[in-house]
C-alpha positions as CSV (number, residue, x, y, z in Angstrom):
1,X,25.3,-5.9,-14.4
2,X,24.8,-2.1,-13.6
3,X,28.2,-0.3,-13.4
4,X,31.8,-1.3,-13.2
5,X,32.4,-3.9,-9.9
6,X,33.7,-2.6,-7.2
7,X,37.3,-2.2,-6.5
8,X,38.5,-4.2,-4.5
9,X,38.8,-1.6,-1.7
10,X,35.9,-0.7,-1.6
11,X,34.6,-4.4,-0.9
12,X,37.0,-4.6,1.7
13,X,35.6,-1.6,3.1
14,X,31.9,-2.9,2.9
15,X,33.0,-6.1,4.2
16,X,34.9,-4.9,7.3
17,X,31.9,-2.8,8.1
18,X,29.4,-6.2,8.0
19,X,32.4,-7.9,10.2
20,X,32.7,-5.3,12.9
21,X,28.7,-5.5,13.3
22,X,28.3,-8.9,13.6
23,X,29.0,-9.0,17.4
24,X,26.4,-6.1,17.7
25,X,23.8,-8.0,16.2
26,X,24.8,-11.6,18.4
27,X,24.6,-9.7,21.3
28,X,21.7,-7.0,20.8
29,X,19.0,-9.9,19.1
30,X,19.4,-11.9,22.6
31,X,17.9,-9.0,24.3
32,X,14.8,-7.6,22.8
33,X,14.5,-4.9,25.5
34,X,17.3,-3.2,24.1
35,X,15.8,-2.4,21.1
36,X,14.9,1.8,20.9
37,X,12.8,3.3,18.9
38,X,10.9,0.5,17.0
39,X,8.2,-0.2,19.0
40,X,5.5,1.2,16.2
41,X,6.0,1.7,12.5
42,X,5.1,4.6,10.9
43,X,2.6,3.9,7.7
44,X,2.8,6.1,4.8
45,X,1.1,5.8,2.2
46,X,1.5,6.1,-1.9
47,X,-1.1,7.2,-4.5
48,X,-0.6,5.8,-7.9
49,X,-2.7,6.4,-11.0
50,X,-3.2,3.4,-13.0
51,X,-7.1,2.7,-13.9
52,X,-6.3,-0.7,-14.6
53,X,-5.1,-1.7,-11.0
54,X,-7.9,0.9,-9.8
55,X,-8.4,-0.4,-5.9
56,X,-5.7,-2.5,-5.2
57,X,-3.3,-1.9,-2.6
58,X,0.1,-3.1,-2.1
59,X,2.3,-3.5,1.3
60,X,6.2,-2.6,1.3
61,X,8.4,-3.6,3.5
62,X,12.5,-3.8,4.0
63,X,15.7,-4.2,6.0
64,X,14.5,-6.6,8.1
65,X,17.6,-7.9,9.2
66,X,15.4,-10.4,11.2
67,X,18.3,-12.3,12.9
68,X,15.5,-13.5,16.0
69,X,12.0,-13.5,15.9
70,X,10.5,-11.2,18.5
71,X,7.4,-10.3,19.8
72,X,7.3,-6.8,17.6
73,X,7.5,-9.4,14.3
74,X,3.9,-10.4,15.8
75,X,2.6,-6.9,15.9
76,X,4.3,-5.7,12.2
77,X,2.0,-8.7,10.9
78,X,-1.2,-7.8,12.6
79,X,-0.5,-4.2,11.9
80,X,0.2,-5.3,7.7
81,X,-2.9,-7.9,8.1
82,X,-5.1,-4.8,9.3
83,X,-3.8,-2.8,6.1
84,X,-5.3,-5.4,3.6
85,X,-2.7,-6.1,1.1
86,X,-3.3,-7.7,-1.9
87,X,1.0,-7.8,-2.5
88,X,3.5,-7.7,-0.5
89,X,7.0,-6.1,-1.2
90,X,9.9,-7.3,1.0
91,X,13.7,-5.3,-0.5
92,X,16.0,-6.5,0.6
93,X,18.5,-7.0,3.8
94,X,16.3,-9.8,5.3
95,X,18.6,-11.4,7.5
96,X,22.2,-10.3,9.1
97,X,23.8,-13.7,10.0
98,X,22.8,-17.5,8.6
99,X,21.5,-18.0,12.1
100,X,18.7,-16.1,11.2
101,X,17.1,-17.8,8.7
102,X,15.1,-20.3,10.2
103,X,13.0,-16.7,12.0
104,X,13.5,-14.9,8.7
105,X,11.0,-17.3,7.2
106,X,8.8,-17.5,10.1
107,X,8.0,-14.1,9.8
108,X,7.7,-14.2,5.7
109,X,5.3,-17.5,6.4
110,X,3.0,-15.3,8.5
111,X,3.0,-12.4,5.4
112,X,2.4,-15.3,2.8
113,X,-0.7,-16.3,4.9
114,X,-1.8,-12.5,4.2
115,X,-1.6,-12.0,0.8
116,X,1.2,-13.3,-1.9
117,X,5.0,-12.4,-1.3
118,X,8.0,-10.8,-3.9
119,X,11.4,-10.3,-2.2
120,X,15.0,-9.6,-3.5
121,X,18.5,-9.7,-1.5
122,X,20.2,-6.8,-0.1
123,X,24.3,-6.5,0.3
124,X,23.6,-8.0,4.2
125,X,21.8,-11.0,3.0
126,X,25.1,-11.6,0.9
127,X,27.6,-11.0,3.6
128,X,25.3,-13.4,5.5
129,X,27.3,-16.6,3.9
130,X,23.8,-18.3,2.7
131,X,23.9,-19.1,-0.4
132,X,21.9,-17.9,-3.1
133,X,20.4,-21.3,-3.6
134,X,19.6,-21.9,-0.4
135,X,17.2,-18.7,-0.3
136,X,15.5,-19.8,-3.0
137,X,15.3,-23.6,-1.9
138,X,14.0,-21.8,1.3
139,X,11.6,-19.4,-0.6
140,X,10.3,-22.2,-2.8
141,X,9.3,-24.1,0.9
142,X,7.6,-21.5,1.9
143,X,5.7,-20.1,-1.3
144,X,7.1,-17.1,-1.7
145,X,8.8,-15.0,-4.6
146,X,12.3,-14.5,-4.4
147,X,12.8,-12.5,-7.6
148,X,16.6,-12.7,-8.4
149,X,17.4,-10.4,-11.8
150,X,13.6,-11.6,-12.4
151,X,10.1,-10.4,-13.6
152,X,6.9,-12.0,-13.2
153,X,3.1,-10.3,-14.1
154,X,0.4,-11.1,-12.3
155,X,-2.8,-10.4,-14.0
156,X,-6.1,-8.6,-12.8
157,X,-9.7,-8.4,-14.3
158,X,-8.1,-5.3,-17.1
159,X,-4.9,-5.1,-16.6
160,X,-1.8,-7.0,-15.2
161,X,0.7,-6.1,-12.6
162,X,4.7,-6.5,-13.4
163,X,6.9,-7.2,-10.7
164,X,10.5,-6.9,-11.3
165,X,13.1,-8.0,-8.7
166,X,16.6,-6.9,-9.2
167,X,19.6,-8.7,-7.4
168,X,21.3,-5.8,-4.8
169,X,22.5,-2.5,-7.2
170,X,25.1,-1.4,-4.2
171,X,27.2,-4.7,-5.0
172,X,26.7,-4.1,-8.8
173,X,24.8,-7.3,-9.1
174,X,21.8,-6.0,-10.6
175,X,20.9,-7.0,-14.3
176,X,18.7,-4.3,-15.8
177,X,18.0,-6.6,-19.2
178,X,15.6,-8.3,-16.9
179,X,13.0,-5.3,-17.0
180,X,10.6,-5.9,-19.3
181,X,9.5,-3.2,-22.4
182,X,6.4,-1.4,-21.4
183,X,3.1,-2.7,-22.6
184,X,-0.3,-1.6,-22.5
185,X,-2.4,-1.6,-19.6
186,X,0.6,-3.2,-17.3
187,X,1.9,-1.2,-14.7
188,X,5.5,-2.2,-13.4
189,X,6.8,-2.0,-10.3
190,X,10.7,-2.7,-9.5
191,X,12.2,-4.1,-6.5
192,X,15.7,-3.2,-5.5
193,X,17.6,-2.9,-2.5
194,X,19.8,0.0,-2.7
195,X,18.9,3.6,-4.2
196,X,21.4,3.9,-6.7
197,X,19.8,2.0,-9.4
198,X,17.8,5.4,-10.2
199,X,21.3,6.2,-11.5
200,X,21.1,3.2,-14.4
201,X,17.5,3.5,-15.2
202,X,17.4,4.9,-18.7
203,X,14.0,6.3,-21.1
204,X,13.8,3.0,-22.5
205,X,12.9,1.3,-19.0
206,X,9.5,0.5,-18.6
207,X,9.4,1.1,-14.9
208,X,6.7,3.0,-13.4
209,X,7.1,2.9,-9.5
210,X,10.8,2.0,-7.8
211,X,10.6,0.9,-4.5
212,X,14.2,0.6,-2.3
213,X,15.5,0.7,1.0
214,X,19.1,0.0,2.4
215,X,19.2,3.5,4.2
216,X,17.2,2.7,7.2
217,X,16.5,6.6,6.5
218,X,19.5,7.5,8.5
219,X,18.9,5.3,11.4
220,X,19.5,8.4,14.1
221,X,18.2,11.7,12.9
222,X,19.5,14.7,15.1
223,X,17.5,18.1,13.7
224,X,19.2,20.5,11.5
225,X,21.7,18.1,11.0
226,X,22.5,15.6,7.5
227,X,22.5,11.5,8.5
228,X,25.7,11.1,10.1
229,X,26.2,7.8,7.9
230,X,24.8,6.0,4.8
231,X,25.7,2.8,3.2
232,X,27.4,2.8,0.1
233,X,24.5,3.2,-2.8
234,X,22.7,5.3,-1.6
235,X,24.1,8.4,-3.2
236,X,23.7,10.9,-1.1
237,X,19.1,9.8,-1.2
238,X,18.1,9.2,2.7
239,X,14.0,8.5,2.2
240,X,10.9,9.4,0.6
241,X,10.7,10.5,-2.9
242,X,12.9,10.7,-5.7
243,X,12.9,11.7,-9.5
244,X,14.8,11.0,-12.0
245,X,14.6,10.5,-16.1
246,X,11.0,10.6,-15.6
247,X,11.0,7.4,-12.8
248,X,9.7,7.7,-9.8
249,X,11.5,6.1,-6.7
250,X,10.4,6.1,-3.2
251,X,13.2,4.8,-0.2
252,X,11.5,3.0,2.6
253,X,13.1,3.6,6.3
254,X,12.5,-0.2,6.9
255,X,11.7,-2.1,9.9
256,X,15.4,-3.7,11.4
257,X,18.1,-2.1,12.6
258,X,22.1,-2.2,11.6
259,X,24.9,-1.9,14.1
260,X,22.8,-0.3,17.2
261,X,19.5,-1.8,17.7
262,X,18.6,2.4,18.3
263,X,16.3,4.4,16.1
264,X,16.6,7.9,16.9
265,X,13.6,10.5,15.3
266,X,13.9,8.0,12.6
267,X,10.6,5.3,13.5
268,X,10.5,2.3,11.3
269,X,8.5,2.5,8.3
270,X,5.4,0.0,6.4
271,X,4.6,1.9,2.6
272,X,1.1,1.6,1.6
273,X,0.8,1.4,-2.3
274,X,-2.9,2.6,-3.5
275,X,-3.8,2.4,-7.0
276,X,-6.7,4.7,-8.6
């Protein structure tokens, strides 16, 4: 696992935090209407050079934190079937309370049907009290890829596609022996909830494109003014592109909501992978 654990008061702190929201989100998820600021995602889109994977095009999405299905979930997948996918990327924080499950997979159900699905967990799909097993049991249902401290290659016409899917790097529970060494023609994405696994990635990783969220790229964004709050692991990254030891990561606002459902100068977010 990356890093030392956490101390133990610093998992008290995280877990007071998910406590104090809960209420928020029990209340906030029975009333769509209160929802500000998420009414249309923003798409942005990402050009990668790989000849290999030359016209494909890859979805990501992340921090769902899809506690109640709404009518917006309906749009996000009409907007993401319009976009053509031939992957989908899902990092992370999919749900806030067990509750949610049964809509989490609704929505993921309606992404399968457009083109094949890799997920990992985030630090609020822990808190939620599902088990680990009991994602994948549900994953496995519904045919799609919950990558745990995984990799799995999917293979094109020249080339193949590796997709590596780290458990969540703010609760020290990803295992970076999973990544696999760099081989010809391949071109390897990683999946991880929070920012700070740049910090671990070394030389030797064979990772070509990091995609995160866990920010929610400040949530409320007041002009002139730094994000009032980030999660722990994000150090100190908010969104869009990042550098480090030659890896490139790029932090997606996401789609849900944490605490307020209020998005302030900050709309949600679909990324748009293009390969050339």
């Amino acid at each position: 696992m990356i890093g030392r654990p956490l101390r133990w008061t610093q998992r008290l702190k995280i877990a007071l935090l998910h406590r104090v929201s809960l209420p928020f989100h029990w209340l906030f998820n029975r009333f769509p209407n209160a929802e500000v600021g998420h009414a249309r995602a923003e798409i942005t889109t990402l050009a990668c050079r790989h000849a290999p994977l030359a016209g494909r095009r890859a979805v990501q999405i992340t921090d769902l934190h899809l506690d109640r299905y709404h009518s917006r979930h309906d749009s996000l997948l009409d907007t993401i079937a319009g976009l053509k996918p031939d992957w989908i990327f899902v990092t992370g924080d999919l749900l806030t309370v067990s509750d949610g499950l049964p809509h989490l997979f609704r929505f993921l159900a309606g992404l399968r049907d457009l083109a094949p699905v890799y997920l990992t967990l985030g630090n609020h799909d822990h808190y939620s009290g599902i088990p680990v097993d009991r994602f994948s049991e549900w994953a496995d249902r519904h045919k799609v890829h919950l990558l745990i401290n995984q990799a799995m290659f999917v293979q094109t016409e020249d080339g193949e596609l590796g997709i590596v899917g780290l458990d969540d790097p703010s609760l020290h529970r990803a295992d970076l022996r999973c990544i696999p060494p760099p081989a010809p023609d391949r071109f390897t994405v990683l999946l991880a909830h929070a920012p700070n696994v740049l910090d671990h990635l070394d030389d030797h990783h064979g990772v070509d494109l990091v995609l995160c969220g866990h920010s929610h790229g400040g949530q409320w964004q007041v002009p002139f003014l730094r994000p009032f709050w980030l999660p722990y692991g994000c150090n100190g990254r908010t969104q869009g592109h990042h550098d480090r030891n030659g890896h490139r990561l790029y932090i997606n606002r996401g789609i849900g909501w944490s605490l307020l459902p209020i998005r302030w100068s900050c709309p949600p977010e679909i990324l748009v992978i293009d390969w050339s």
